[in-house]
N, C-alpha and C positions, 0 to 999 in steps of 0.2 A: 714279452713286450719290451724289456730293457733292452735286449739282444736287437731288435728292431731300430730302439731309438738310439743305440749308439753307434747304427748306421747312419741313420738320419746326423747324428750330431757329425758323423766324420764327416761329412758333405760339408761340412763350415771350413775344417783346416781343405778342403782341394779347392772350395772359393778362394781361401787366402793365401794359395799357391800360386807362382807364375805359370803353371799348366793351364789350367782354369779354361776354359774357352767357351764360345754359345754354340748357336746351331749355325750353319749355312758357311757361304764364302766368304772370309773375312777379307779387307780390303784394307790395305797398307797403308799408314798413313802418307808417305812418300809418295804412293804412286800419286793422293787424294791434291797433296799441296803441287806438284807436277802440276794437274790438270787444274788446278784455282791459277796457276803461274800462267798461264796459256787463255784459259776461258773466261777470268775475272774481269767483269766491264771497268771496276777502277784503274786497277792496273794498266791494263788496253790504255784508258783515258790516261794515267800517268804518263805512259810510255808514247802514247802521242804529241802530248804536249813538251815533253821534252826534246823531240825531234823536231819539232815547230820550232823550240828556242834556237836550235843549232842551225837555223835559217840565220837568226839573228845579227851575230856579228859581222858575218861580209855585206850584210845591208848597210850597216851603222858607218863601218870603213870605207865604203863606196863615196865617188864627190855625188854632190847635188845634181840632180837630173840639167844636162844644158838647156837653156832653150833658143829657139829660133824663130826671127819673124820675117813675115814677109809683105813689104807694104810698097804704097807710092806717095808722092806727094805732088798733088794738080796746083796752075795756076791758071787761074781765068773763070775755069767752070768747074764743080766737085765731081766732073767725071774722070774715072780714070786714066792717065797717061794725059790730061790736059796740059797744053805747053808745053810737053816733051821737046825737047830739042830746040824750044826758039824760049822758052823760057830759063832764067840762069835759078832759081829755084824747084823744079819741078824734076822729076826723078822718079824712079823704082827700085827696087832692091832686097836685100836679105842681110839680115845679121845677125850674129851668132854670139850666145853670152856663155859663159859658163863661173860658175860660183866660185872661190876657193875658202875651205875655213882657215882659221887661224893653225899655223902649221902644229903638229900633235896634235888637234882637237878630233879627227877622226881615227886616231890611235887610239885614245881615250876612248872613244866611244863604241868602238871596237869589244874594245878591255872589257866595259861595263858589260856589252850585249854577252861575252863569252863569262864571265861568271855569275850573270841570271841565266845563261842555259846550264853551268857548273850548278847551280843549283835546282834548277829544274830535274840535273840527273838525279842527285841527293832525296828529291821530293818523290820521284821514278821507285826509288831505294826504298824508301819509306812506305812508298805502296805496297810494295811487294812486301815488306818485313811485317805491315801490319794484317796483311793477308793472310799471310804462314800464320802467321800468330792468331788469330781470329779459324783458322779453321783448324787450328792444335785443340785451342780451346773447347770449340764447338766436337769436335772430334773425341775427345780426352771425356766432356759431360754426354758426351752418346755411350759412350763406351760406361760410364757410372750409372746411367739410366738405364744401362741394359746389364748390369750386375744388380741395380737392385732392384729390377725385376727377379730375377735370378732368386736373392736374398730371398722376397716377399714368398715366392711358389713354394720354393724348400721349405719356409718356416708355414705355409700354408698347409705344406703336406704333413708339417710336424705339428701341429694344429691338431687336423683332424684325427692324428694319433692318440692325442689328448683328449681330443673328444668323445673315440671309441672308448677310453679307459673310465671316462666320467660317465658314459651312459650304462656300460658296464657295471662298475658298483654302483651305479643308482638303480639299476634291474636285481641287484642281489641284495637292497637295500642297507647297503654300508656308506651312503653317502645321498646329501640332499640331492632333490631335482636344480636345484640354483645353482648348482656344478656346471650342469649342463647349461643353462642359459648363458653363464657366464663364460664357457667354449663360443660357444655360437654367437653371441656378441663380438668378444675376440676376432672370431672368423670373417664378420661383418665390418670390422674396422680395419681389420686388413687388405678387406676386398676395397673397400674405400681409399686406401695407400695405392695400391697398387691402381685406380683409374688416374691417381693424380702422377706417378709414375712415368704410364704409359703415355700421359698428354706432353709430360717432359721429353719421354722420348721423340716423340713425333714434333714437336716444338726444333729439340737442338738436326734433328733430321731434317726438316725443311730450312735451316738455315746454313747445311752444311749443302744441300740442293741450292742455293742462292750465292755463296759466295762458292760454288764451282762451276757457276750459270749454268745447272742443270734444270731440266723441265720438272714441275712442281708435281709428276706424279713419277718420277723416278723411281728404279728398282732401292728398296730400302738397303742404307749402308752399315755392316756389320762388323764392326771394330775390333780390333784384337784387345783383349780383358789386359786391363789394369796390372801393372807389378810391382810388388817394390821398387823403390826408385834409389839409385846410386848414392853415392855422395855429390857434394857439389863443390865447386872450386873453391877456392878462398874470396871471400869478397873485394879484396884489392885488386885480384885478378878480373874480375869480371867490372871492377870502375876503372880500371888500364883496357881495359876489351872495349869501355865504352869509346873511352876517348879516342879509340883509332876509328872505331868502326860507326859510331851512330850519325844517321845521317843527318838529324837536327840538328848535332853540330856543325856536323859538315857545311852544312847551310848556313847557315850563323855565318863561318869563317868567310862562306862566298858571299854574303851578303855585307860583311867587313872589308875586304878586298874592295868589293864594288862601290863601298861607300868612298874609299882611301878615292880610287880614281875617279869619284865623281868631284870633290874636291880638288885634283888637280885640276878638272875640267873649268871647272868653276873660276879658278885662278888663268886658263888660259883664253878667259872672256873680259882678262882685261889686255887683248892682243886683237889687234881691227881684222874679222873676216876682208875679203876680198872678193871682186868679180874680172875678170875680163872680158872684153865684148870688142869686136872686129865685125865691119861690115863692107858689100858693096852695092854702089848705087850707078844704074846705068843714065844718061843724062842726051839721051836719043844722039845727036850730030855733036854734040859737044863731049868734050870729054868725058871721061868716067869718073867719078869721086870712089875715093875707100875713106875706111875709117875704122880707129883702132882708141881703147878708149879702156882704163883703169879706174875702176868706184872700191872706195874703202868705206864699208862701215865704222864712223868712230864711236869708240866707249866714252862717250863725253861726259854720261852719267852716270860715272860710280860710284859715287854715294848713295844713288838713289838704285842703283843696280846691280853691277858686280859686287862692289862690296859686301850689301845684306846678302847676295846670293851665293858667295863664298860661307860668310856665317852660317845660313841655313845648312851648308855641306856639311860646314865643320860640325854642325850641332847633330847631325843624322848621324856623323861618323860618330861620335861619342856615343849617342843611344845605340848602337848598332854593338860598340864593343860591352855596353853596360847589358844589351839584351843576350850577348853570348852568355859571358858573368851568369847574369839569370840562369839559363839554361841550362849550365853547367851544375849550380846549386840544384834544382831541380832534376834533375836527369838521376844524380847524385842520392837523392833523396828517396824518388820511385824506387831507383835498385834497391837500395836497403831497404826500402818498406818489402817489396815482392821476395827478395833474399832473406828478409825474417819471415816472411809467410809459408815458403818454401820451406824452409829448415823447421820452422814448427809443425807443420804441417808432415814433415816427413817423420820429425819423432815420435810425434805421437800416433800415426799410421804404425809405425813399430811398435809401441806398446801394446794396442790393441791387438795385432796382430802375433803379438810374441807370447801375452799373458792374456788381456784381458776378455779378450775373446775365448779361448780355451776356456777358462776357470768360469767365466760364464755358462759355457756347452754345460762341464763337470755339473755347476752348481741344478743346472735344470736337469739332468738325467738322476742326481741325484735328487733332488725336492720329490720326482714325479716317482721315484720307486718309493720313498717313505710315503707320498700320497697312497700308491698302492695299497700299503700296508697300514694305512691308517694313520701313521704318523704326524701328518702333514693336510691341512688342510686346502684345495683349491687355488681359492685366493693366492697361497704362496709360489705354489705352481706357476700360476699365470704372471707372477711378478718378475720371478726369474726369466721366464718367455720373453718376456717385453723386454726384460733387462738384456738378454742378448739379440732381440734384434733390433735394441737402439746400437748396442754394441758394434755389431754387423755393417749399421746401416752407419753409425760414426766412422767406423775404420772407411769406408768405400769414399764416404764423404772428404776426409781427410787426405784421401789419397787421390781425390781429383782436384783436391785443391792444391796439390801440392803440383801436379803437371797444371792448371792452370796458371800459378804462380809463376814455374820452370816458362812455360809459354813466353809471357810476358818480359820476363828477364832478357828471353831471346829477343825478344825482337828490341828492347834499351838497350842491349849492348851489341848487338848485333854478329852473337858469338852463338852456335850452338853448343846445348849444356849435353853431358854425359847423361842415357837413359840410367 
């Protein structure tokens, strides 16, 4: 029997080896973020709307649509063309306006429209990084859900080992019947782990089917198991990684630029737009009339208007560089929160995995031969049990937190991390 369960225990160290694998065809995560890149509805909608924005600027830089009318004017009767030619008032014709703004004003507004689409790309970015990121995740807890199934069977089958042994010397009368209930209970709390388990799996399954807008009864995805995970950069590097790469700032910046030129806009609204308008009137036997004619809007109220509207710029531009600020502290702050999560997370996934797991196996292979031998009563059996598959089930735990963490990193600095 001990020959048996220190079979059973070695099935712990090839869980906690990078060999480790499940059943079926495992699927890449690469290939998985591929097809989210391509079939993600947000994305899609990122990626649309930022192509919408790159409409934008040769709108804003365009003059104002001209316009053109065409009328008469009667004398005697409201019918048209009355008096034509014996009346010195009476005429038909066509004229032609066209707008002009104040010169730079549609450079400016150019400017703006091209760094709200600078930004829209940045938003584009952001889709995609929290997408990767959300199906690492989801990806990384299937792959944990489907190791502690794993966990739960193996210690199931070392269960029932346990349980042959207890019904055993309670048939030879070397041990109570309450040996045995207390197997069988065990057995029952276990079968109870593993439905809650299984609902995890099928939970982070259908959500890795949604963010790769797959159909909701897809063939089930089967991850490649869990491994140690590398070291990790320094964390200067990865708040230098943020600052090039993250596109909330990036945003921020287009949304500071956009503000700068909205203020100069604002400043060149104390400069009179313009129209020009040219027409001709035919005047039947009499001669022809033209006409050609210059209108300036004046800023005669800038107190009441340009000026406060310059202030409002200026005061947008300040909150716009104070909300970078923000972001920057912030951005700043996630990483190191997720960069101590990672890092703890990964050494203590080595502990368990280096000692406290092993000495756990040792301790229950040894409890359950003194049980054999009388030494040792049940209860202590079963305590050492538990004690390694909290063990088990903490290392597995810590080690999806720890790519969980890794995940999220990626997508704040917008750097991938070493496996």
């Amino acid at each position: 029997m001990s020959l048996r369960l220190s079979r059973a225990l070695a099935l712990v160290a090839l869980c906690l080896s990078p060999g480790y694998t499940g059943q079926g065809r495992i699927e890449r995560l690469e290939e998985l973020i591929a097809e989210a890149l391509r079939a993600n509805p947000e994305v899609q909608a990122a990626r649309h709307r930022y192509q919408a924005s790159r409409q934008r600027p040769t709108q804003e830089g365009a003059l104002p649509e001209p316009t053109i009318s065409i009328g008469y004017a009667s004398v005697g009767r409201p019918y048209p063309f009355a008096g034509l030619g014996t009346e010195p008032m009476a005429n038909a014709g066509v004229m032609f306006m066209q707008e002009f703004p104040a010169p730079g004003k549609r450079r400016l507004r150019a400017g703006m429209a091209h760094q709200e689409s600078r930004a829209a790309m940045q938003q584009y970015h952001a889709a995609q990084l929290q997408v990767v990121s959300r199906v690492k995740q989801a990806y990384y807890q299937l792959a944990y859900a489907h190791a502690l199934e794993e966990v739960v069977e193996r210690n199931r089958r070392l269960l029932e080992q346990i349980l042959r042994v207890s019904e055993a010397r309670y048939a030879a009368g070397l041990a109570p019947q309450q040996d045995v209930f207390k197997v069988q209970t065990q057995l029952s709390l276990l079968e109870a782990r593993r439905e809650e388990i299984t609902e995890q799996r099928k939970l982070r399954q259908a959500e890795i089917n949604q963010l790769l807008g797959r159909p909701a009864r897809s063939s089930p995805v089967q991850p490649e198991p869990l491994v140690m995970p590398g070291r990790l950069p320094p964390l200067a590097d990865l708040l230098e990684a943020a600052s090039r790469n993250s596109p909330a700032l990036a945003e921020r910046e287009r949304a500071i630029a956009g503000a700068e030129l909205a203020v100069n806009l604002a400043r060149k609204d104390y400069y009179p737009d313009w129209a020009l308008s040219g027409g001709y009137f035919t005047m039947g036997r009499m001669g022809s009339m033209y006409m050609l004619r210059a209108d300036f809007r004046l800023p005669l109220f800038r107190s009441r208007k340009q000026r406060p509207a310059l202030i409002e710029q200026h005061e947008r531009l300040l909150a716009e560089r104070r909300a970078y600020e923000a972001e920057v502290l912030a951005l700043r702050l996630r990483i190191e929160q997720e960069y101590l999560a990672a890092e703890r997370a990964a050494r203590v996934a080595r502990i368990y995995s280096g000692a406290a797991v092993p000495q756990a196996g040792l301790t229950l292979e040894a409890s359950l031969a003194s049980y054999q031998s009388g030494a040792v009563d049940m209860l202590t059996v079963l305590s050492n049990f538990e004690s390694l598959l909290e063990l088990e089930i903490n290392y597995l735990t810590e080690l999806a937190g720890y790519y969980v963490s890794a995940s999220r990193l990626e997508e704040l600095t917008g750097e991938a991390l070493p496996k």
